[in-house]
NULO-941435 format. One record per residue (C-alpha): x, z, y; residue in three letters. Coordinates in steps of 0.05 Angstrom, whole numbers, plus 32768, in hexadecimal, padded with zeros to 4 digits. Each point is the difference from the previous one (the first is absolute). Layout:
N
XZYALA
...
% end
This chain:
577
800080008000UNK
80137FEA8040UNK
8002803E8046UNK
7FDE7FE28039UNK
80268002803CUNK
7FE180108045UNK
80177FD9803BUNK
801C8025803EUNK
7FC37FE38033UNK
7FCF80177FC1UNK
801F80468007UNK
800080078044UNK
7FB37FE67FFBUNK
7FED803D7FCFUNK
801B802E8033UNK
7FDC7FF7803BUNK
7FB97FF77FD5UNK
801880477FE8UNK
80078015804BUNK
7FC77FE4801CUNK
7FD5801E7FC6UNK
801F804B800EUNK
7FF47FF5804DUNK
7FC17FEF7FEBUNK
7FF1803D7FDDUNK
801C8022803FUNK
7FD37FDB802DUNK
7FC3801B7FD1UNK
801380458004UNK
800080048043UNK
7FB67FD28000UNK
7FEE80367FD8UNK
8013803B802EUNK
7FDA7FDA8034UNK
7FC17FF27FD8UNK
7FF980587FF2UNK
8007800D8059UNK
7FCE7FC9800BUNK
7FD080237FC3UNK
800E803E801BUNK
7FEE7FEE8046UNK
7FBE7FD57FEAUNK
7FF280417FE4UNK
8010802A8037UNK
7FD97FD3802BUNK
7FC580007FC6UNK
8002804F7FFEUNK
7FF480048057UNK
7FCF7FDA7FFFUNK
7FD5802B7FD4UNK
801D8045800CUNK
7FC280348014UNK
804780238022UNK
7FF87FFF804AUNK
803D7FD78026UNK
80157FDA7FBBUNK
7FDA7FC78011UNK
801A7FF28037UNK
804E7FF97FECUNK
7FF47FC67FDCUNK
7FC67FDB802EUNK
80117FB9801FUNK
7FD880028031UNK
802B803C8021UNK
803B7FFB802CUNK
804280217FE1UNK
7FFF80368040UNK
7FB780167FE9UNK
801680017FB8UNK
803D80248010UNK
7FD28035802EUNK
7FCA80097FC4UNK
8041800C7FC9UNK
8014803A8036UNK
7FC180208001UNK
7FFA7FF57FB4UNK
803E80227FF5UNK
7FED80408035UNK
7FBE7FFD7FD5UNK
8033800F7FBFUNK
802D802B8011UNK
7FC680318025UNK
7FDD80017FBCUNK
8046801B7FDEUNK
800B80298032UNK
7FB980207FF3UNK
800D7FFA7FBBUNK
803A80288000UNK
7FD9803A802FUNK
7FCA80047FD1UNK
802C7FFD7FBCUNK
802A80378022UNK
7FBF80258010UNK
7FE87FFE7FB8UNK
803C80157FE4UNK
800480398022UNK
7FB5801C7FD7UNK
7FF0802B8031UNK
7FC480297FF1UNK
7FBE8013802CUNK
7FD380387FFCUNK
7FB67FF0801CUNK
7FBD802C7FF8UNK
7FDA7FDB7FCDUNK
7FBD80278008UNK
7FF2802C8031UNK
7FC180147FE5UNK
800B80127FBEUNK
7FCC802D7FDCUNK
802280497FE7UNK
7FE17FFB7FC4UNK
80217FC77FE7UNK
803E80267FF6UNK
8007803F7FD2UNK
7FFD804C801EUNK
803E80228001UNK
8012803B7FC7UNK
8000803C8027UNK
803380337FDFUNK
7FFD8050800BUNK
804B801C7FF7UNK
800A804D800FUNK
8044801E8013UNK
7FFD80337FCCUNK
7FFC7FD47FBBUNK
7FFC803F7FD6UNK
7FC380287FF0UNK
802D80457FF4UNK
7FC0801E7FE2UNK
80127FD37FBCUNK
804480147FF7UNK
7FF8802F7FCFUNK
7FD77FCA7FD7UNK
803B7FCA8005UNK
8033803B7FEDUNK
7FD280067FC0UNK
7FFB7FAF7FFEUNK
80467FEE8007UNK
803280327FECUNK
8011801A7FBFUNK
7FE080427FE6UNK
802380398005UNK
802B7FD88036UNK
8037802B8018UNK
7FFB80278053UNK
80397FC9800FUNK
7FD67FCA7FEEUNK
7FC580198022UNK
8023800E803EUNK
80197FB68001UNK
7FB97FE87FF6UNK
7FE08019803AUNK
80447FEB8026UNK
7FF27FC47FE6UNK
7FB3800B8012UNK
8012800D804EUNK
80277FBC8005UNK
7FBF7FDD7FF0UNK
7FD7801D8036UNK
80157FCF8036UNK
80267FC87FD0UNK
7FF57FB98013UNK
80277FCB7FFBUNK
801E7FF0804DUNK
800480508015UNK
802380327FC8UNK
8007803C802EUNK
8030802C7FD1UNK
804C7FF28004UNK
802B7FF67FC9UNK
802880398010UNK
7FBF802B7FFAUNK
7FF47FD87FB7UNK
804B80027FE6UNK
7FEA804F7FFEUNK
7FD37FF67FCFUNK
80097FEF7FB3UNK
7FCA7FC47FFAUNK
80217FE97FCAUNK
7FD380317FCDUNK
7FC07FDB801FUNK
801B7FB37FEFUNK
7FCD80037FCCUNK
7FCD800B8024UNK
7FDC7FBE8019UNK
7FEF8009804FUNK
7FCA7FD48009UNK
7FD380197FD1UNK
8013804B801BUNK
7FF07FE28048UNK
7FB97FDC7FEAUNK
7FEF804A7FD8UNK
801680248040UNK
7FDE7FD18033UNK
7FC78010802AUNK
7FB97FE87FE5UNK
7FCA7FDD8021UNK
7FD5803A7FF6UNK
803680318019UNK
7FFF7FDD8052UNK
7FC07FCE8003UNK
7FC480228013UNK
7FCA7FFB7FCEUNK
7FCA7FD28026UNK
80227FF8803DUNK
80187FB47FEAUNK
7FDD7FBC8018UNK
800B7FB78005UNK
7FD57FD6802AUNK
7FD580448011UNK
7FEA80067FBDUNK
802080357FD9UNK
80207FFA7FBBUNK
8026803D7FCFUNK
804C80048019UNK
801D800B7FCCUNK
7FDE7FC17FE6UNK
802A7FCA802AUNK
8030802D8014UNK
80407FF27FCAUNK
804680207FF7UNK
80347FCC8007UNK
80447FFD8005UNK
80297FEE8047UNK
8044800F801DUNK
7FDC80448020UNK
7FEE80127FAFUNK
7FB980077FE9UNK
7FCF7FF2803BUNK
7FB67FF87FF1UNK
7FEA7FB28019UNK
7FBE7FE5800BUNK
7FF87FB67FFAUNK
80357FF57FD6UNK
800B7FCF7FBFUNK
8044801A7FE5UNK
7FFA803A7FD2UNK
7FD67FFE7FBEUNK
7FC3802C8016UNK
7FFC7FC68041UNK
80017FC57FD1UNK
7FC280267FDDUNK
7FE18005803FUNK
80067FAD8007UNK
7FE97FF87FBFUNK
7FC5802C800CUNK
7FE87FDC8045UNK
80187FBC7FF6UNK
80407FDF801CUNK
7FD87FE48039UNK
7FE58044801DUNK
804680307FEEUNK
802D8002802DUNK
7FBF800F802EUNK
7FED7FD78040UNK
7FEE80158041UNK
7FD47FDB8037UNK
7FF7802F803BUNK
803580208032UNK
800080438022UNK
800380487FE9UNK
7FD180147FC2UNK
80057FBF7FF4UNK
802E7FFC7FBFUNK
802280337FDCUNK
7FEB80528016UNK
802680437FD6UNK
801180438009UNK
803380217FE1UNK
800E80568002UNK
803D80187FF1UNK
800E80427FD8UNK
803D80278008UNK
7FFE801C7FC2UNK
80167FB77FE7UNK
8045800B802FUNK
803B80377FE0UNK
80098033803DUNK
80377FF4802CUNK
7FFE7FB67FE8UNK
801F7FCC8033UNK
7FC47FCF7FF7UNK
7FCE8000803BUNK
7FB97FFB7FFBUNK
7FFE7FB48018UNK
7FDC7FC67FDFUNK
801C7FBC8005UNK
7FD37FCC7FFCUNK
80187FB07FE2UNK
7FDA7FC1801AUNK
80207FC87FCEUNK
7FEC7FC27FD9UNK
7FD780117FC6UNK
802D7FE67FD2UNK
8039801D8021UNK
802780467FEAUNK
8014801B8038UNK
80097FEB8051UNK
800880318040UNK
7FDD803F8009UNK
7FDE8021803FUNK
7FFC804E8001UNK
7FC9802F8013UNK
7FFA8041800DUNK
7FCD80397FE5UNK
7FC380118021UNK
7FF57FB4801DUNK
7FDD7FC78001UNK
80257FC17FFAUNK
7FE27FBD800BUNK
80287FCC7FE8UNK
7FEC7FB28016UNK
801C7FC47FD5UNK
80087FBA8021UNK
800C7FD67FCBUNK
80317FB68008UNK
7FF57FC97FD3UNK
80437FCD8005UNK
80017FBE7FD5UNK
80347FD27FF9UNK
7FF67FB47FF8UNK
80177FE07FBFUNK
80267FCF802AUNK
80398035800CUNK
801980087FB4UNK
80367FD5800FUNK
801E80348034UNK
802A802F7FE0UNK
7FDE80477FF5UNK
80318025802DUNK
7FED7FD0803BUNK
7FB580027FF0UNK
7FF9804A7FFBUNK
7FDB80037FC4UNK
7FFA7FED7FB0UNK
7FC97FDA7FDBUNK
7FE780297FCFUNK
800F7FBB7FD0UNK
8052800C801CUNK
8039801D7FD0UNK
800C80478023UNK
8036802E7FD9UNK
7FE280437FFEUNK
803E802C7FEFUNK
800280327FC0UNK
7FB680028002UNK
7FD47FE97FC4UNK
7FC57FEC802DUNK
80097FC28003UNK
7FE47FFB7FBAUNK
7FC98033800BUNK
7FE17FEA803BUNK
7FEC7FC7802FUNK
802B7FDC8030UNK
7FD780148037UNK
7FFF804A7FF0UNK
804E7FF97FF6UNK
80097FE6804FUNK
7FD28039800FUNK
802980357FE3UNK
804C7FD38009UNK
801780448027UNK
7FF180327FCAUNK
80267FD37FCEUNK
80348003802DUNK
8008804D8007UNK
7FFC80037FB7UNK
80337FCF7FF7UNK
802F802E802BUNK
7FEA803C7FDCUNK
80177FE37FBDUNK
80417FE98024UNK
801B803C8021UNK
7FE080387FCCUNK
7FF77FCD7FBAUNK
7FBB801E8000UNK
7FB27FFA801CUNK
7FD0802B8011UNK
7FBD7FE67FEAUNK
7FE080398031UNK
800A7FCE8036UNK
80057FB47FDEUNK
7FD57FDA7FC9UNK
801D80147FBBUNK
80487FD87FE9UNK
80117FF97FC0UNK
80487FE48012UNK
80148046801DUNK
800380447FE7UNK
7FDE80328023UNK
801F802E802BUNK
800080477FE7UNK
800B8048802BUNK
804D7FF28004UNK
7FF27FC48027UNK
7FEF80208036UNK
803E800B8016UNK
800B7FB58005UNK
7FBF7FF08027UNK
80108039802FUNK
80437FE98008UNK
7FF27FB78016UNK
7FC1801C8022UNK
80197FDF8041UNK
80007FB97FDCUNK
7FB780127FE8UNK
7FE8800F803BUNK
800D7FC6802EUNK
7FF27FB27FF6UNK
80307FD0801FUNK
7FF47FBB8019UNK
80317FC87FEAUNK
80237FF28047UNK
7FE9804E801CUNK
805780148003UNK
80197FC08031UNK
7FC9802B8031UNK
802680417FFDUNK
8033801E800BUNK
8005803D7FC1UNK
7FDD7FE97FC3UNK
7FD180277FDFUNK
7FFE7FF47FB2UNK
7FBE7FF67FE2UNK
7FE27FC67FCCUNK
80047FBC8016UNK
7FC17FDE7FD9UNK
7FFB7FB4800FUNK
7FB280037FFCUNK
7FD77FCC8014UNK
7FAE800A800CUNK
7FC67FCD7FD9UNK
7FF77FCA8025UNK
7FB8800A8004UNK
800380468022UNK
7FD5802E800AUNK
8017803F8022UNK
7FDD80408029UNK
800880188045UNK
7FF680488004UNK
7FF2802E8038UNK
7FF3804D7FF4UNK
7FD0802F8036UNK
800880467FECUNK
7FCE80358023UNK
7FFE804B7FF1UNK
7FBD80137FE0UNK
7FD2802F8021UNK
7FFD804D7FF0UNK
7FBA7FF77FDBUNK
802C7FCB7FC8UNK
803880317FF4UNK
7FFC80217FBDUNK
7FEF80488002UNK
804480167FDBUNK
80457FF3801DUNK
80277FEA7FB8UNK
7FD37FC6800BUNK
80147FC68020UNK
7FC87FC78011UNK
80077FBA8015UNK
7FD07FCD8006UNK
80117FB87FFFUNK
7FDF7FBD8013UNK
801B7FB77FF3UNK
7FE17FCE801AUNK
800B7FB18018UNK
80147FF88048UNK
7FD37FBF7FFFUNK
7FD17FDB7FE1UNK
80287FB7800CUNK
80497FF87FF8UNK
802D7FC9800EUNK
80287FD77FC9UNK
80337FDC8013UNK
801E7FB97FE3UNK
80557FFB7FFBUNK
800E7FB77FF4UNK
80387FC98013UNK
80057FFC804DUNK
800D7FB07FEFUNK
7FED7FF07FB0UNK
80107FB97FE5UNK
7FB57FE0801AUNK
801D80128046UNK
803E7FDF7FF8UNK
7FDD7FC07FE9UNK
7FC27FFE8033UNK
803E800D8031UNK
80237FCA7FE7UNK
7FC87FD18001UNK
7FE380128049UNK
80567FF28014UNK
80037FC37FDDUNK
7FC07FEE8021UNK
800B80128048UNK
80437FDA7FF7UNK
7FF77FC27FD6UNK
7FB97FF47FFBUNK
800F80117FB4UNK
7FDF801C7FC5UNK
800980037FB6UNK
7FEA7FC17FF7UNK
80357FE48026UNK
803880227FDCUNK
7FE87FEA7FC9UNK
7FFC7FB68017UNK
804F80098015UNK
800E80107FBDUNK
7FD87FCE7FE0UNK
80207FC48034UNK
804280287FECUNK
7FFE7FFD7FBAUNK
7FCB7FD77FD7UNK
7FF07FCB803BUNK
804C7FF38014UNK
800C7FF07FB8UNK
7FBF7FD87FF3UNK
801D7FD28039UNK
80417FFB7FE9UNK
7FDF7FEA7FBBUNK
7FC77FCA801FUNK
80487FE48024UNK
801E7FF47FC0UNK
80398027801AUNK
800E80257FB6UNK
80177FC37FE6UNK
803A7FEF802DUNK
8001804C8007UNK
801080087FB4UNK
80377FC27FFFUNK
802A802E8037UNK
7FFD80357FD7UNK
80127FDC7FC2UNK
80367FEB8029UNK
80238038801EUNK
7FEC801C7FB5UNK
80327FC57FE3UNK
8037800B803EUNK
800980477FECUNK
80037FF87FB6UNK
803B7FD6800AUNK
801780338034UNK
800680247FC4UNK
801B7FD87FCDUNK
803E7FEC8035UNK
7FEE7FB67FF9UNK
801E7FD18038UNK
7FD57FE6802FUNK
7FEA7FB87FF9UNK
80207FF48043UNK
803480137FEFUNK
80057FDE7FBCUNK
7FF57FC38020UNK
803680038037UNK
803980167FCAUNK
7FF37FD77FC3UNK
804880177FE5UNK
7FD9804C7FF9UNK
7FEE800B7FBCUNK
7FC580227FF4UNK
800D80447FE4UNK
7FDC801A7FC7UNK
7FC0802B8021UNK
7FFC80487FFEUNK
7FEE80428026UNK
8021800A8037UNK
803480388002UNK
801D8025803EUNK
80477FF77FF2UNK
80017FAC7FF4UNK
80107FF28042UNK
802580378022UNK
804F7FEB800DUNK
802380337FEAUNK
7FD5801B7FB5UNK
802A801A7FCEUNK
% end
């Protein structure tokens, strides 16, 4: 077989076709470049005429002179950046979740909401009549004149023991060897000891909306941090729950509908000092407790013998908007009762309700610091806890040792305010978000000549609770700007500014996203679109395989083609190894 030669002009021929074809392709690339601006701007122009945006139609329109186009783009562009510059206001504004407190009802019907539990607490907590009875109860027979002698010791620190005031010192109780008594169990010597319904409340002397009912009846022994106090209106202790169950859930704890004195809830009580051991420190006060019904314990108000107290309850009603769960509690102020709160050491949590638990977060709390400093509880004064041992005589010591920690509740911040800190407990308690809390205010008159009993060891008091009014006020806590804000903001902005709504952002989108590209597609522009990609596809896969450029083949014929592979970093630097 014969090679055919090529001829020199025939070369020569070959190479410009080859030249003319890659300026060519050149050429097209750039045609093609042009072709996307002009779609783009036939879109553009397409888009202005049809935008429901105020000033976009007329950056595109003929029929205007470039200085009024040029004026309505300036005002456009004021138009944008005053709605960002709102924008950012109002996102800054949200952010910050501030909350508002308004009065929801200012008419609000009494009734609605439950009457307080009235508690009666004396200062003396021992009825000294019974202590030979609780020596016979409690200690051994035959028990020796030591252990007796510790007993009523033991008896005496009980007269005036509650939970925020121990009045002996431990010097006083390191005296004494309590340690013979740690078998005795002090609560149920304190509820044997106590003082009786029928021992203070006058027999017939007791009504509730004017109509009058046994004491002793409604009247239930329960525990608080002031020890056994006899509480009306209550729902804590077994004998209350009875009561519930007896008059239905929906009429105990009671109502009331009327304001004024005799209006609600009307005792006596009488006093009998052979209840108090002579020369006793305890005073012939009664405290009286206005609290939650479900609640243990709360502040106290004191009265003294031979008066009549009248004691008016305002009560507050405070709700707080489901739009605020996504504040933190500690901002907010409050818990849901449907919120994770730890409770401490206590075993409530899996006793009672979430609500009642928020009620009684403080007495947790004091318990908590009981068990901590002392590694014991006193169920005279908190709800019975199975995690804890109880504390026994000995412990005394301990309680009246940290009695200054017992006695006073510190707030979280209170020491950057002062300059000596006190110690006390620190509880981190937070109140129900749907709160419901009573006012108090206490008018105490001396009673006439004609009411005082006839013999002086008797002390009388008469005392009348009673609503303040007969409409309260609730108020509503909520966001002071909530997401609907932000967004009816947004839209009145947008508005004012652009003569925009929803609609039109979503018609930017849609001439952003699915229109632009329908156009490109009805302008066959994928096609040409794809062969560039294809293209620059093909350029750098030979990028990679290090083949020589068909330039460049062309200009040095004498270059043999070398065998295609990867590219590698070191093939062309001067001086590799």
């Amino acid at each position: 077989m014969g090679i055919a030669l090529i001829k020199p002009e025939q070369a020569v021929s070959m190479h410009s076709n080859k030249m003319v074809k890659a300026l060519n392709a050149a050429k097209s690339d750039k045609d093609v470049e042009r072709c996307f601006m002009e779609l783009v701007r036939e879109y553009f122009r397409y888009y202005c005429e049809r935008s429901t945006i105020h000033c976009v139609r007329y950056l595109y329109d003929p029929r205007l002179h470039n200085v009024e186009r040029f004026i309505w783009s300036v005002l456009l562009i004021i138009s944008v950046t005053l709605c960002c510059s709102f924008y950012m206001l109002l996102s800054e504004r949200y952010g910050a979740q501030k909350l508002q407190t308004v009065i929801d009802d200012s008419q609000y019907p009494v009734f609605y909401v439950q009457f307080p539990a009235v508690g009666v607490c004396t200062d003396n907590r021992i009825n000294w009549s019974k202590l030979a009875a609780a020596k016979a109860q409690f200690l051994p027979v035959n028990a020796s004149e030591d252990v007796v002698k510790v007993f009523t010791t033991l008896v005496t620190y009980l007269e005036t023991l509650r939970f925020a005031n121990f009045e002996h010192s431990t010097s006083e109780l390191e005296d004494e060897h309590l340690e013979i008594l740690d078998f005795i169990n002090l609560s149920a010597l304190a509820h044997f000891l106590t003082l009786r319904c029928e021992d203070i409340l006058v027999p017939g002397s007791c009504k509730w909306r004017q109509s009058s009912f046994n004491c002793c009846d409604y009247f239930v022994l329960e525990k608080t941090e002031y020890g056994f106090c006899l509480v009306f209106n209550s729902e804590l202790s077994d004998r209350s729950k009875e009561i519930k169950k007896r008059e239905g859930a929906a009429y105990y704890p009671k109502h009331n509908a009327k304001a004024g004195q005799s209006s609600g809830l009307n005792f006596n009580l009488l006093l009998d000092e052979r209840f108090k051991r002579p020369d006793t420190s305890a005073t012939d006060n009664v405290f009286i407790m206005i609290k939650k019904p479900n609640q243990v314990s709360n502040a106290v108000y004191s009265i003294t013998p031979n008066t009549e107290t009248h004691v008016s309850v305002r009560p507050l009603l405070t709700r707080t908007d489901n739009t605020t769960r996504n504040i933190p509690p500690e901002r907010r102020n409050c818990h849901f009762t449907d919120e994770h709160v730890d409770f401490g050491i206590s075993v409530a949590p899996g006793r009672f309700s979430k609500s009642f638990l928020l009620s009684n977060c403080l007495n947790n709390c004091h318990e908590s610091y009981l068990v901590k400093l002392c590694n014991c509880t006193l169920p005279i004064f908190f709800l019975s806890n199975q995690k804890a041992n109880n504390c026994t005589a000995s412990s005394l010591r301990c309680i009246s040792r940290h009695n200054d920690i017992f006695g006073y509740d510190k707030h979280l911040e209170e020491d950057n305010y002062f300059s000596a800190t006190k110690p006390g407990m620190t509880c981190p308690c937070l109140v129900n978000c749907n709160l419901l809390e009573y006012y108090t205010s206490t008018t105490t008159l001396p009673l006439s000549s004609r009411e005082l009993p006839a013999s002086p060891t008797l002390k009388f008091f008469k005392v009348d609770v009673h609503y303040q009014v007969e409409m309260m006020i609730t108020f509503r806590t909520s966001l002071e700007f909530s997401s609907i804000d932000l967004i009816a903001n947004l839209g009145g902005i947008f508005g004012l500014c652009l003569g925009a709504s929803m609609v039109s952002c979503v018609e930017l989108l849609y001439f952003l996203t699915v229109g632009f590209a329908l156009h490109l597609y009805d302008n066959n522009y994928y096609v040409v679109f794809r062969k560039k990609l294809k293209a620059i596809g093909s350029k750098g896969l030979r990028y990679l395989r290090n083949e020589v450029s068909h330039v460049h083949q062309e200009a040095g014929p004498s270059v043999s083609l070398a065998k295609s592979k990867l590219r590698h970093p070191f093939n062309h630097r001067t001086n590799a190894w």
